[in-house]
C-alpha positions in Angstrom: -20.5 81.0 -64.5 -22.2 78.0 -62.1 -21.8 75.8 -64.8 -19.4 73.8 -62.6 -21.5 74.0 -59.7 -24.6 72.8 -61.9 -22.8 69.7 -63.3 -21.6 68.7 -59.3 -24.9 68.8 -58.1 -26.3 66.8 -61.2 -24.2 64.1 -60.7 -24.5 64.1 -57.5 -28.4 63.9 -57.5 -27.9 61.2 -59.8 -25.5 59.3 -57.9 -27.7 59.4 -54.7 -30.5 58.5 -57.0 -29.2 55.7 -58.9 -27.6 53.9 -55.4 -31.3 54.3 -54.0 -32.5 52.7 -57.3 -30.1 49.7 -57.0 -30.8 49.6 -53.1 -34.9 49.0 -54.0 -33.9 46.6 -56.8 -31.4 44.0 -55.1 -33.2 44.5 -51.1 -33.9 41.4 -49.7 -37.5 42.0 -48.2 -38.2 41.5 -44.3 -41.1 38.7 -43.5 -42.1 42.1 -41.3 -43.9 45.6 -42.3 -41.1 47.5 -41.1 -37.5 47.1 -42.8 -35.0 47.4 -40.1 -31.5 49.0 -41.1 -29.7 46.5 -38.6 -28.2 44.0 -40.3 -29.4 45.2 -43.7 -32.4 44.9 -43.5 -32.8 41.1 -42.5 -35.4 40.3 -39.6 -33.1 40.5 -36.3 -32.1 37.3 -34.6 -30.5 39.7 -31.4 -30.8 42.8 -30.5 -28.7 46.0 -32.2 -27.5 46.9 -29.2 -26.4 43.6 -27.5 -23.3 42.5 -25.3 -20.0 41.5 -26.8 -17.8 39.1 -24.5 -14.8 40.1 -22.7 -12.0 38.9 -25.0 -12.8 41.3 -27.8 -11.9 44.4 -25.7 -8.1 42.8 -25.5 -8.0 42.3 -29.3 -9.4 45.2 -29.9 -7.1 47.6 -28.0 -4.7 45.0 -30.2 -6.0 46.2 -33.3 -5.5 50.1 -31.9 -2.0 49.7 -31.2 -1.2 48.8 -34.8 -3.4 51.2 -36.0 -1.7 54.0 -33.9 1.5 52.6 -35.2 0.6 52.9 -38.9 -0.4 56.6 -38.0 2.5 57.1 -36.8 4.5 55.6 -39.3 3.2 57.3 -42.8 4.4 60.7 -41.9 7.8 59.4 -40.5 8.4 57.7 -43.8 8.1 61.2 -45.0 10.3 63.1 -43.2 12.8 60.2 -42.2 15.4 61.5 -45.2 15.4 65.1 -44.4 15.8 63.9 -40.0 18.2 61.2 -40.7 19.6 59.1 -37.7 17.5 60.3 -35.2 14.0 59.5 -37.0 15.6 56.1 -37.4 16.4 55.6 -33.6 12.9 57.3 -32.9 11.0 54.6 -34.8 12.7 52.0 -33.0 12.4 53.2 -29.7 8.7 53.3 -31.0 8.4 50.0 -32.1 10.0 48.7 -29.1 7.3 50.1 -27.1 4.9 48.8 -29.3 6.6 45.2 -29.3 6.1 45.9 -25.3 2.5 45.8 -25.7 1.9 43.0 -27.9 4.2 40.7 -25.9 1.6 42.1 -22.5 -1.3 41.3 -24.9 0.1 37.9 -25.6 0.6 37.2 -22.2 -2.6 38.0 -21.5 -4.2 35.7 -24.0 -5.6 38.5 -26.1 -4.2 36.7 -29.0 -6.1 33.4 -28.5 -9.7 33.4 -30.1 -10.8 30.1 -27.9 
């Protein structure tokens, strides 16, 4: 009746097991007594918490607009047959928008990584 159940936990137990295994066997040890689980392990050269600069806030809102636009864009593809024109004329008012942005984040040098 749990036989299902049984087997899911087994290999799960196993799989945990087995990726703790390989983690001890291919670790590259720290020079220190305590194994830190920034940057994998390795001794720190900064600290975990340390500041980035300015520009990556640009690309990264960059990044989120195309993001948002891929979300927005799967279930479209979806339903674009069954909504005909108006889905169409949707997505490209989208885009547009979209296009908007970029050309701001352009302008604003968000796209230059000097």
């Amino acid at each position: 009746m749990y036989a299902g159940l049984m087997w899911t936990l087994l290999v799960a137990v196993v799989g945990i097991a087995s990726a703790y295994g390989a983690h001890r066997l291919t670790a590259v040890s720290a020079t220190t007594l305590i194994s830190l689980p920034f940057q994998s392990g390795w001794v720190p050269e900064e600290h975990a918490l340390s500041r980035y600069h300015v520009r990556w806030y640009l690309a990264t809102l960059v990044f989120l607009a195309f993001d948002v636009e891929m979300l927005f864009m799967y279930p479209w593809a979806v339903v674009v047959v069954k909504m005909g024109a108006t889905a169409v004329i949707e997505m490209f008012l989208f885009l547009a928008a979209l296009l908007v942005a970029v050309l701001w984040a352009w302008r604003e040098g968000a796209l230059r990584w000097t």
